[in-house]
VEXNUTOR-921107 format. One line per field, with one value per residue (C-alpha): residue in three letters; x, y, z. Coordinates in Angstrom, 3 decimals. Example, Ala and Ser with C-alpha at 12.3 -4.5 7.8 and 13.67 -1.06 7.14 Angstrom:
VEXNUTOR-921107
resn = [ALA_SER]
c1 = [12.300_13.670]
c2 = [-4.500_-1.060]
c3 = [7.800_7.140]
end
This chain:
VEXNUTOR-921107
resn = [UNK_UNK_UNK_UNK_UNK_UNK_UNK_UNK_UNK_UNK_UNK_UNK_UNK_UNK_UNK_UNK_UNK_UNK_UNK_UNK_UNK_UNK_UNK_UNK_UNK_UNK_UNK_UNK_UNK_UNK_UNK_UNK_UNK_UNK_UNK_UNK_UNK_UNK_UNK_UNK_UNK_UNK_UNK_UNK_UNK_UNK_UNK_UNK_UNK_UNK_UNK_UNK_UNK_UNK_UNK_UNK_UNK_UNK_UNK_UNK_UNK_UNK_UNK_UNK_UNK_UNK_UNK_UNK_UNK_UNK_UNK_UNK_UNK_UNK_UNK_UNK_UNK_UNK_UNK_UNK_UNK_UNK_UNK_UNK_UNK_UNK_UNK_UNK_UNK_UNK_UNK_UNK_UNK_UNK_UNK_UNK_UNK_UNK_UNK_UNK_UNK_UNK_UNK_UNK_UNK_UNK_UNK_UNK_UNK_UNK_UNK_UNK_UNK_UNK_UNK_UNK_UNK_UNK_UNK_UNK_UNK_UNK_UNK_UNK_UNK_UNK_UNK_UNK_UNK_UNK_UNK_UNK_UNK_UNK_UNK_UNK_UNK_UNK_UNK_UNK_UNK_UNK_UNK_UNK_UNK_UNK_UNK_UNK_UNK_UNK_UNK_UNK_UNK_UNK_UNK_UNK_UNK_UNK_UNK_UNK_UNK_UNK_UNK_UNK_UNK_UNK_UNK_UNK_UNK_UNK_UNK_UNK_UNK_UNK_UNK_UNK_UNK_UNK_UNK_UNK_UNK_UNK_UNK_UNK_UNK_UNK_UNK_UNK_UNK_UNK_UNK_UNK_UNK_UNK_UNK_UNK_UNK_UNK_UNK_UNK_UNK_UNK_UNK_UNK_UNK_UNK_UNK_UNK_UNK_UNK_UNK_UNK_UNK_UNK_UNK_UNK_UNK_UNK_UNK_UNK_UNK_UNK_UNK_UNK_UNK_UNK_UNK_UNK_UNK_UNK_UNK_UNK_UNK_UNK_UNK_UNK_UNK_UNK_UNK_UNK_UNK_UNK_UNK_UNK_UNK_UNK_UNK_UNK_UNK_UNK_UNK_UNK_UNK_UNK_UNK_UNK_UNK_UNK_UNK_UNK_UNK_UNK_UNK_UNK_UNK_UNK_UNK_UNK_UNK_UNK_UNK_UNK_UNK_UNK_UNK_UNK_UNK_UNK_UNK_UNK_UNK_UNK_UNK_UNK_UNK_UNK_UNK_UNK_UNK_UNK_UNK_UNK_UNK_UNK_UNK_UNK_UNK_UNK_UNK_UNK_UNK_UNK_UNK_UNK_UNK_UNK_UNK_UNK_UNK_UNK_UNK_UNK_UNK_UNK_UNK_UNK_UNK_UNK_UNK_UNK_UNK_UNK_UNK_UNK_UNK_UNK_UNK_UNK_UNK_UNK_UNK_UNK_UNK_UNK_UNK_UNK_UNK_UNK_UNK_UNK_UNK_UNK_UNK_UNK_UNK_UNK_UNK_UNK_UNK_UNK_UNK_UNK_UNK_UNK_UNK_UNK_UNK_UNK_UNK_UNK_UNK_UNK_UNK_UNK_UNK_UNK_UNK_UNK_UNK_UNK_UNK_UNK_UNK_UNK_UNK_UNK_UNK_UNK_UNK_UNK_UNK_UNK_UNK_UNK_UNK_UNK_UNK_UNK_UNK_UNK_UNK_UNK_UNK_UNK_UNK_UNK_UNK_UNK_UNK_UNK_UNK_UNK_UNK_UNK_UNK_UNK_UNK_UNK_UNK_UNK_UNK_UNK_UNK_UNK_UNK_UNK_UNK_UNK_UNK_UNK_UNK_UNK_UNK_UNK_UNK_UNK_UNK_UNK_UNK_UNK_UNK_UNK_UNK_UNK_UNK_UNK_UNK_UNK_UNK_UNK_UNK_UNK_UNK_UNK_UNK_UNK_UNK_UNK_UNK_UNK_UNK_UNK_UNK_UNK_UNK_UNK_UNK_UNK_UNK_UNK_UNK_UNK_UNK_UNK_UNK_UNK_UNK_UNK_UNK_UNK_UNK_UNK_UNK_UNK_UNK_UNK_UNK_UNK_UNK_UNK_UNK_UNK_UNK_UNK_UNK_UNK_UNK_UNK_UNK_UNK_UNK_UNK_UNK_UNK_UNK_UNK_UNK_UNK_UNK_UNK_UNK_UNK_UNK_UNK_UNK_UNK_UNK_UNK_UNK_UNK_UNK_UNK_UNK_UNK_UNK_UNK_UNK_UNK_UNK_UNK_UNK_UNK_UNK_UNK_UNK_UNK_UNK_UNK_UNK_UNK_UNK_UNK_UNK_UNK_UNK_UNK_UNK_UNK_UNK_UNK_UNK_UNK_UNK_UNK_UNK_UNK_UNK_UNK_UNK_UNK_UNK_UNK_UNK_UNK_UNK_UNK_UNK_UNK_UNK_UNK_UNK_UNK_UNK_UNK_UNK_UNK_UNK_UNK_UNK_UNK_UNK_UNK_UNK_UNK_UNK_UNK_UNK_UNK_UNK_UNK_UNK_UNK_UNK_UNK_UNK_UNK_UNK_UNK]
c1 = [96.019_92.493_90.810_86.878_84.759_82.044_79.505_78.522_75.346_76.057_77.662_81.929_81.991_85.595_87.498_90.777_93.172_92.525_88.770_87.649_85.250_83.657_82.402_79.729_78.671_75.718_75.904_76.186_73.101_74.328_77.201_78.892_78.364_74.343_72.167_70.754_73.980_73.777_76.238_77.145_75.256_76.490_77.369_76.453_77.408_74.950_71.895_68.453_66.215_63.257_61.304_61.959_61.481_63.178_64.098_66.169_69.969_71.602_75.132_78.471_80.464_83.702_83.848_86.703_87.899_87.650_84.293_81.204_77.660_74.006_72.306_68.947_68.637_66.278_63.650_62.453_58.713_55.951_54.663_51.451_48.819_46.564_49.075_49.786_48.685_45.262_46.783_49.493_46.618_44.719_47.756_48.360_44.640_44.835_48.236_46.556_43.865_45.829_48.125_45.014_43.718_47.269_47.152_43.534_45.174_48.449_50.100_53.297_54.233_53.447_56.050_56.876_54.941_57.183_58.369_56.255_57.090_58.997_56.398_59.028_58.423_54.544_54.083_57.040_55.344_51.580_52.724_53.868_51.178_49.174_51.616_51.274_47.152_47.029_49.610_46.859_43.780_44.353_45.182_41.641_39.722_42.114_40.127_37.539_35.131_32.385_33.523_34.603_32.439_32.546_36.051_37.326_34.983_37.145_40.501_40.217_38.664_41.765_44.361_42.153_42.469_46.376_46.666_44.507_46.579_49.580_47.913_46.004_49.425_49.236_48.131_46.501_43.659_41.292_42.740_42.828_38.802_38.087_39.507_37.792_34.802_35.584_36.681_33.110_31.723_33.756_32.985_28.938_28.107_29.598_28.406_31.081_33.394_31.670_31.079_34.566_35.800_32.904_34.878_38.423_36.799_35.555_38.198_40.962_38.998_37.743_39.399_36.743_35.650_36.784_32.579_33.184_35.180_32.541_29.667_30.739_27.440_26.598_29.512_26.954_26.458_29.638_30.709_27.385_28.336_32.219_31.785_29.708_31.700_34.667_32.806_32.238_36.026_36.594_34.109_35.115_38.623_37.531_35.039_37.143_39.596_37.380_36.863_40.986_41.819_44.112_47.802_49.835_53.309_55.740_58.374_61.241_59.224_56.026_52.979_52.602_48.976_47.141_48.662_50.177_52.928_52.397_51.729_55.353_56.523_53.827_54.851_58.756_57.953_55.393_57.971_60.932_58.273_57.567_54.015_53.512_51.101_51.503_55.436_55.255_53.221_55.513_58.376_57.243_56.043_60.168_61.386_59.102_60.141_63.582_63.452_62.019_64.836_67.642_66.461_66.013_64.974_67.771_70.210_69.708_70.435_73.445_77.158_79.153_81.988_83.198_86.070_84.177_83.369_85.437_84.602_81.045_79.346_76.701_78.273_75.926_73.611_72.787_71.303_67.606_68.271_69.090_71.520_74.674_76.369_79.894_81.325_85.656_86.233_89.745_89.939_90.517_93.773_94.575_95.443_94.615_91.152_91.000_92.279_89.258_86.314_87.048_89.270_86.629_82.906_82.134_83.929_82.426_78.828_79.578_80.242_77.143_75.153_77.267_76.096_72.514_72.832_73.878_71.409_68.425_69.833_69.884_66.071_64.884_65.279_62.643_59.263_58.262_55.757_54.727_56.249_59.111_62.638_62.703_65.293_69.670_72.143_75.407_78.703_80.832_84.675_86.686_90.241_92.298_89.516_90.790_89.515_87.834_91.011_89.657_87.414_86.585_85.806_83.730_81.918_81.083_79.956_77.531_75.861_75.557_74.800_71.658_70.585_70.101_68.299_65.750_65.005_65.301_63.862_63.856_66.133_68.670_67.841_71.309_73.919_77.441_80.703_84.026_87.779_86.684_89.434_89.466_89.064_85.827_84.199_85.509_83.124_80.137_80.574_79.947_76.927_75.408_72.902_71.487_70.423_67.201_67.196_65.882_68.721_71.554_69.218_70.148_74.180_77.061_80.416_83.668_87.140_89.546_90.200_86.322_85.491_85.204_83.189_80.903_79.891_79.833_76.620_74.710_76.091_76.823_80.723_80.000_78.561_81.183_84.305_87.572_89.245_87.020_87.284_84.893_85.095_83.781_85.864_85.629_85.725_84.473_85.221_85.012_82.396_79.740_77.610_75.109_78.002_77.522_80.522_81.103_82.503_84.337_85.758_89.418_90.418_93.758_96.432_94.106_94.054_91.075_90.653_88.021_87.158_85.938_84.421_84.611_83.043_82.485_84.552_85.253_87.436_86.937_87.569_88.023_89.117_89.884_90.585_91.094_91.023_93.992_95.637_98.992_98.373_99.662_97.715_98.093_95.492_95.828_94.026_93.226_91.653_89.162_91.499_93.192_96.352_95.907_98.816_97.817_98.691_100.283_97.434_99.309_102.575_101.748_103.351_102.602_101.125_100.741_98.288_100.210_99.836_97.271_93.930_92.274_94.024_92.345_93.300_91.479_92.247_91.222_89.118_90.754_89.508_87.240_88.109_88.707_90.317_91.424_92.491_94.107_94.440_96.567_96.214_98.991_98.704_97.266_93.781_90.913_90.721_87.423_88.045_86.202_85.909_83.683_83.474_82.060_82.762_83.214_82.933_86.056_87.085_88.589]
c2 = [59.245_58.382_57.875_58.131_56.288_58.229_56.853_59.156_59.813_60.978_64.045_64.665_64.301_66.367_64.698_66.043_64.540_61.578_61.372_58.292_58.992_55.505_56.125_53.654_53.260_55.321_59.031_60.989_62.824_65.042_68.129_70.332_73.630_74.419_77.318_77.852_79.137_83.205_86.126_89.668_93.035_93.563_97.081_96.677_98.142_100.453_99.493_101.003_101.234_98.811_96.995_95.664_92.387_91.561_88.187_87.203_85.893_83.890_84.698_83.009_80.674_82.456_86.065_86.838_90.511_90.699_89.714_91.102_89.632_90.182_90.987_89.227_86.673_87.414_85.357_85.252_86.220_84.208_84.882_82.865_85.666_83.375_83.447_87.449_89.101_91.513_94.937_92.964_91.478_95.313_96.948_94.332_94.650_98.583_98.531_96.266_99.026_101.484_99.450_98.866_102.294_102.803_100.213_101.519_105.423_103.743_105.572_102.924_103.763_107.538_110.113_111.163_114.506_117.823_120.004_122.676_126.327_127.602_129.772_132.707_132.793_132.547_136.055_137.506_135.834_136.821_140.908_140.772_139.674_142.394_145.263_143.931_143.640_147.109_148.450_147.161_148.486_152.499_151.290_149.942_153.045_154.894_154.200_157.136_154.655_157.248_158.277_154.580_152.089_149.653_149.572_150.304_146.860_145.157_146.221_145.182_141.721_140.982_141.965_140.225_137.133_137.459_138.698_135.549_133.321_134.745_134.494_130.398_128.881_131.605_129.466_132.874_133.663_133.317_136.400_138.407_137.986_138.690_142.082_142.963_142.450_144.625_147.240_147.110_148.091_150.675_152.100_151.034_154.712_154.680_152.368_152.861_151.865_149.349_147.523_147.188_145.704_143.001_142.624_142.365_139.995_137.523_137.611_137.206_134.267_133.038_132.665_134.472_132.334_133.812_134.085_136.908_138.903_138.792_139.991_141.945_143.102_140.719_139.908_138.353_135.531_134.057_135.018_131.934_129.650_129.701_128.941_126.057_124.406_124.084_121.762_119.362_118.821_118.096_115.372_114.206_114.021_112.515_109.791_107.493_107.527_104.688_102.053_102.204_98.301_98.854_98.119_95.188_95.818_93.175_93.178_90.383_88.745_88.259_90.219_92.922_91.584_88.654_85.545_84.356_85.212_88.951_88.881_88.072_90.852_92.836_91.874_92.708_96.363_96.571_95.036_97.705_100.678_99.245_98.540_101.963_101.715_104.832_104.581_101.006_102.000_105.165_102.695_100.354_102.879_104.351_100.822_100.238_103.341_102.666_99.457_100.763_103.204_101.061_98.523_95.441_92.943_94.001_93.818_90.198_89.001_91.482_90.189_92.430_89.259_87.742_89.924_89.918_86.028_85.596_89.037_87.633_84.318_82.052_78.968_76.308_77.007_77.628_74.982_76.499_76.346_79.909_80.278_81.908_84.384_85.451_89.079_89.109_92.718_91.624_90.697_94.518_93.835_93.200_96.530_95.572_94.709_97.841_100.135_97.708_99.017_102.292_104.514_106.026_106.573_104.019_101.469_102.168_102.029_99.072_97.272_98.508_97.269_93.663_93.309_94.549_91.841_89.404_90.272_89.481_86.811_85.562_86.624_85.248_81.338_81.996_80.604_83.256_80.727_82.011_78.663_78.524_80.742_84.156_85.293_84.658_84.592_87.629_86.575_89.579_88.757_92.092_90.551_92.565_95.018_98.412_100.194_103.572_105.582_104.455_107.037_105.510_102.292_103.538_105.849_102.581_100.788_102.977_103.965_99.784_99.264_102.054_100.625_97.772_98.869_101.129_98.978_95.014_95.105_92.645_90.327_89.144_86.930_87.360_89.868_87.812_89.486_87.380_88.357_91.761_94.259_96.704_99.997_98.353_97.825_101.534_102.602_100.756_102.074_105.791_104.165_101.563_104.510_104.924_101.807_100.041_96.533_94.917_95.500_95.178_91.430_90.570_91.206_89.095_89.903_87.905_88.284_86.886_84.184_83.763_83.381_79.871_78.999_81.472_80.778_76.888_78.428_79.086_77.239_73.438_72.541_70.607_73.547_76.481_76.673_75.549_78.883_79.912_76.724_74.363_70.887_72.219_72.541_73.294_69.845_67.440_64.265_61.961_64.008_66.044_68.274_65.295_63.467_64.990_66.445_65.336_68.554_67.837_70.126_69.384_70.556_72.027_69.470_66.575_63.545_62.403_59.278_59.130_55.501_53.895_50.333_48.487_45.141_44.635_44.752_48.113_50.806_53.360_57.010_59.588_63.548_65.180_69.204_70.361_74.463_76.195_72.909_73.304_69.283_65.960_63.265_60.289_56.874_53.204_49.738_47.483_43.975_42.746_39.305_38.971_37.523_40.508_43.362_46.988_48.977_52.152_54.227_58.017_58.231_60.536_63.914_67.709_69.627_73.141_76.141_76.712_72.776_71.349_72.399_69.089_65.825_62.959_59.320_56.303_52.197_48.854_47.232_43.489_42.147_43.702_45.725_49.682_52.607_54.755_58.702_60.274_64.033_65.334_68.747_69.938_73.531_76.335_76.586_74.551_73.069_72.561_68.724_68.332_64.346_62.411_58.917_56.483_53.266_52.819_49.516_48.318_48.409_45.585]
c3 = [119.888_119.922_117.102_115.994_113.138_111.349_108.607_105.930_106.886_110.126_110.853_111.819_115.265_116.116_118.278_120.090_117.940_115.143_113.825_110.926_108.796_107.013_103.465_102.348_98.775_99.630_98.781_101.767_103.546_105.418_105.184_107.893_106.995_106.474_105.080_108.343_109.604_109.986_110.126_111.632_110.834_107.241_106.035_102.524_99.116_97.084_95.974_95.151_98.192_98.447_101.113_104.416_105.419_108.485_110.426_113.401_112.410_114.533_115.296_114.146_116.243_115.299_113.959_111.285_111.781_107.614_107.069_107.366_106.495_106.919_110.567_108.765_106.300_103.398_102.652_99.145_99.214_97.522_94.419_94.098_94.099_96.696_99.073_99.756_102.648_101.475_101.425_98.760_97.022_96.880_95.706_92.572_91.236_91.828_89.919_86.969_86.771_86.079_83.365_82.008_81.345_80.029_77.536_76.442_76.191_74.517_77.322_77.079_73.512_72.969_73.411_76.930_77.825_76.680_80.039_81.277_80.538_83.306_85.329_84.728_81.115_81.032_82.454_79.734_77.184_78.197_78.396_75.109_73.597_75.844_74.319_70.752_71.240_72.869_70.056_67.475_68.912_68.471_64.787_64.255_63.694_62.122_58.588_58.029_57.534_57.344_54.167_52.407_54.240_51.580_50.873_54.512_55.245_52.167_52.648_56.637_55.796_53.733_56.138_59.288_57.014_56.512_60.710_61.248_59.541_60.987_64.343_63.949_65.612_68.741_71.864_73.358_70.631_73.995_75.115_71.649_71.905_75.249_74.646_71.667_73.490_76.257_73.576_72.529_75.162_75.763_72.091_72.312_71.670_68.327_65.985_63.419_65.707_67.229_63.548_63.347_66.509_65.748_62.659_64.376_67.008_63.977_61.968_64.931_66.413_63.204_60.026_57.403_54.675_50.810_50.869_53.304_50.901_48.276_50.593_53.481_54.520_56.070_58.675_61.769_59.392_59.317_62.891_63.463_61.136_62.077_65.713_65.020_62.544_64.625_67.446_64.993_64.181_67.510_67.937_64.747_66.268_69.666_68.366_67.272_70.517_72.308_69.255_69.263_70.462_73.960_72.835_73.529_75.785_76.557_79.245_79.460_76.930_78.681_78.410_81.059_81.585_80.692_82.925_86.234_84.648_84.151_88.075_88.958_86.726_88.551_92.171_91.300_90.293_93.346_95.627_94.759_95.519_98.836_97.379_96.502_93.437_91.557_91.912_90.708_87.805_87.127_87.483_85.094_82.190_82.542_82.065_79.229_77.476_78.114_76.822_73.689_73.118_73.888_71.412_73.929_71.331_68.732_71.241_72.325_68.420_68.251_68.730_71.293_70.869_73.953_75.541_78.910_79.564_81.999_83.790_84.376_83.833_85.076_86.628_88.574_91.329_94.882_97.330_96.642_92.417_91.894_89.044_89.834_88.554_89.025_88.428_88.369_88.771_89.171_85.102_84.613_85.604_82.519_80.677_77.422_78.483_80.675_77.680_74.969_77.885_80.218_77.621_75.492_75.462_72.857_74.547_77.693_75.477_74.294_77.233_79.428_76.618_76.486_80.348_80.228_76.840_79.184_82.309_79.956_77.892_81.941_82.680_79.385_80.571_83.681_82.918_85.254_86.969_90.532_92.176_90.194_90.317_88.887_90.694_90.566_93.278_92.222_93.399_93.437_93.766_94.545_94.807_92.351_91.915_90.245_93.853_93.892_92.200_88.627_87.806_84.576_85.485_88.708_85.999_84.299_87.010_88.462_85.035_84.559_88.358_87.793_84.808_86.477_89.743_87.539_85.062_86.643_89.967_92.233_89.773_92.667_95.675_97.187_96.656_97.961_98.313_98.179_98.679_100.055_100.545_103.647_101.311_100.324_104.443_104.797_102.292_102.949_106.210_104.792_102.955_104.905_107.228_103.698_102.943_103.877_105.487_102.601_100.908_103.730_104.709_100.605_101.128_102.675_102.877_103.488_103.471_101.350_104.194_104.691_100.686_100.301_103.760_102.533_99.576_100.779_102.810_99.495_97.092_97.535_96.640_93.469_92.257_93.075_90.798_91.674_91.539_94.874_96.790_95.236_93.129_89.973_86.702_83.154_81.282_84.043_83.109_86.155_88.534_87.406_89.708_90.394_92.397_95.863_97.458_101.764_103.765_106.733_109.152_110.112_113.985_114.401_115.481_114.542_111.792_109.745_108.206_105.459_104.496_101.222_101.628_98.245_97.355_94.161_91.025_88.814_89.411_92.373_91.589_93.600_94.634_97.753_98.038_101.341_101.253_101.335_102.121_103.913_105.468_104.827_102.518_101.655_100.469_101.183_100.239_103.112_102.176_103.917_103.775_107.376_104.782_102.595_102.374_102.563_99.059_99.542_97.148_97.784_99.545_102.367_101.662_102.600_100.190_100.044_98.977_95.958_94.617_92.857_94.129_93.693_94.098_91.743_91.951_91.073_92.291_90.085_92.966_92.622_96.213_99.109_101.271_101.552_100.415_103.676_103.034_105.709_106.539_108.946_110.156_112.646_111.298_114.140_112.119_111.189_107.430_105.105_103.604_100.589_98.955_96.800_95.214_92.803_91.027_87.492_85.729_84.702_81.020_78.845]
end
């Protein structure tokens, strides 16, 4: 068999059956598997439409029936204000502009406008009024006023005053006048008559002063002085509407203008419009509103307790230093759980406002500073997922998923998709026409056999759980995620030899995890003394994808020499080896 030596530093050269890899103390600089690496055309789960930036992929060496990833890889736009192309620039300053004159008319805070009357109604309501008007007018002369001026005049200024103050809260007094007026025309050859429809006409429009009862003579008089004193009230009422300082609005904790930081905020809400100002603006006066009636600020003090911490949580980063978040749909497996969130509407309440709790709990740590990260990476892992027969839980889940999309736009730099079952490919293909590039160029998708390769893409191994593939686990003692992790890819049929040079005293620790195992392992000391013996380190033995998931040891360095691991692969597929190193001084 021939065999092959390979440094650290350089990368696995596969050979057709044995390949060496030689470790050096160094940390290694270089890993198989790299972000530049591209998928398929993805058909991608629902999400709000938004813009479209497109870029070439390149295609995948070897295509897995059950997986399914993006035909474009996103690119996370800038958001230093300098650097945006001018029609960007144009649409930020007109979209301040108009938060501005917001702000100054306290737009954010007052109550949303009340719905229009139906046009239907408006003509119903307008020819009643006509009937009651016209059903009033033959009543006006009706009085013999040529007989009783005086008291005719007094008895109809008291009831104008009570029909006036029946009719101050009518919105169609404008009407009530103009047809008085037209009435006295009609009536101009009798001047009886045409005293009193001046009188109706005042009093309708007007409320009459108490004055007016004492001296009804003179009823021109107060017809002048009413009209007047009404303008005055409404400058009075208008005047002080500009001294009013503009209001102050806060979104995720920052200002909505002021800073660079306001800009970011800006950009997101621009960016989810397609740049469209006026829907940006519209878009961010909803989510201000909203935020105000679901009580944002309480709800980041309030304790939901912690049912659902292991159906999503934050858990390291990607390669670029987006934090990652994972979501188990599969924890709703648990019936308990499922019957504590989906069986009632206050459950379900509950737990939509635990997760939008959790989302900005998430947002609040960004310093929102246009060079740094304002954005997280979702991983999405469908294996066990209740499936699309739950209508509860789907109810849930799309209520949450549009909360989400309205009111925390462009929030997620990568939307990843692990364990996928076929049930879920079928239906992104139904929805996938519908979705804009932007989005699909955001979402990869892998099968359950894929999972682990994928998410080694974005996320570095150190950093991705154990339970999907990765070195990392809850109460690290040994590594942390600042001990690099080597990948190595294992040919079918083949052995690989990792080795550990040692010269110097302490104790070398170490783990090795190849995914999915089902290979043969075992570890050795060789001396660098020609008269040394070899120590048997790890008995070679076959171990398979139900043992351990990652295989610790550690060796009390007495001599130089090396530790050798060796791998041996004579299953029908290719294997991900995962291994890292260090020395520890050695204790009394």
């Amino acid at each position: 068999m021939a065999e092959e030596h390979e440094k650290p530093a350089a990368s696995a050269v596969e050979a057709p059956c044995e390949v060496a890899v030689v470790e050096s103390d160094a940390p290694p600089a270089e890993k198989s598997v790299t972000e530049k690496e591209a998928v398929p055309e993805p058909e991608a789960a629902p999400e709000k439409p938004a813009g479209v930036v497109e870029e070439p992929a390149k295609a995948e060496e070897e295509i897995d029936p059950k997986i399914v990833a993006q035909s474009v890889s996103f690119k996370e736009e800038s958001y230093v204000v300098g650097e945006l192309p001018e029609p960007q620039k144009k649409a930020l300053d007109e979209l301040k502009q108009l938060i501005q004159e917001a702000l100054n008319k306290h737009e954010f805070t007052a109550p949303p406008t009340p719905p229009p009357v139906k046009e239907e109604e408006k003509p119903a309501v307008e020819e009643e009024k006509k009937e009651e008007e016209k059903a009033a007018e033959p009543e006006a002369p009706a009085p013999v006023c040529e007989a009783e001026p005086p008291k005719t005049e007094e008895v109809k200024t008291e009831e104008a005053q009570e029909a006036c103050k029946a009719e101050e809260v009518k919105p169609e007094e404008t009407v009530v006048v103009a047809e008085v007026v037209e009435a006295v025309a009609k009536v101009d050859d009798d001047g009886a008559k045409t005293v009193e429809a001046i009188e109706e006409t005042i009093v309708a429009v007007v409320p009459a002063p108490e004055a007016a009862t004492e001296e009804p003579a003179k009823e021109a008089e107060p017809a002048v002085e009413a009209t007047p004193a009404e303008e005055p009230k409404t400058e009075a009422e208008e005047a002080p509407a500009p001294s009013v300082e503009p209001e102050e609005v806060y979104i995720f904790g920052i200002p909505i203008l002021g800073d660079e930081r306001s800009d970011v905020i800006l950009l997101k809400f621009l960016r989810a419009r397609d740049y469209k100002v006026k829907d940006a603006f519209t878009m961010i006066k909803n989510t201000v509103r909203w935020r105000k009636e679901f009580g944002i600020d309480a709800l980041l003090e309030e304790d939901l307790g912690s049912h659902w911490d292991k159906v999503v949580f934050t858990h390291g980063v990607d390669k670029e230093g987006h934090s990652v978040c994972y979501n188990v749909f599969g924890e709703f497996q648990n019936k308990e759980l499922y019957q504590n969130t989906f069986t009632d509407e206050e459950k379900r309440s509950k737990f939509i406002k635990w997760r939008i709790q959790f989302l900005e709990k998430s947002i609040r740590k960004f310093d929102f500073n246009p060079t740094g990260i304002s954005t997280i990476v979702q991983v999405n892992d469908l294996k066990s997922s209740p499936g699309l027969f739950k209508r509860e839980h789907n109810q849930v889940t799309n209520q949450a998923l549009q909360l989400l999309q309205d009111n925390y736009p462009e929030f997620v730099a990568k939307q990843v998709f692990i364990n996928v079952p076929w049930w879920y490919l079928a239906f992104n293909r139904m929805i996938s026409p519908f979705l804009t590039q932007r989005t699909k160029s955001k979402f990869v998708f892998a099968g359950p056999s894929k999972t682990a390769e994928t998410l080694f893409k974005y996320i570095a191994p150190e950093h991705v759980p154990v339970q999907y593939g990765g070195l990392s686990k809850e109460g690290e003692c040994e590594f942390t995620t600042a001990d690099p992790v080597t990948e190595v890819t294992v040919k079918p049929a083949c052995k690989h030899t990792v080795e550990i040079p040692v010269s110097e005293s302490g104790v070398l620790v170490w783990e090795v995890r190849v995914v999915a195992w089902d290979v043969s392992y075992g570890a050795e000391f060789v001396p660098s003394a020609e008269d040394g013996y070899t120590i048997i380190l790890q008995k070679t033995r076959k171990v398979a994808p139900t043992d351990e998931p990652v295989i610790s040891n550690s060796y009390k360095i007495g001599e130089a020499g090396k530790v050798v691991l060796t791998i041996d692969n004579q299953s029908s597929k290719k294997k991900k080896l995962l291994y890292r190193s260090k020395i520890k001084p050695a204790s009394d």
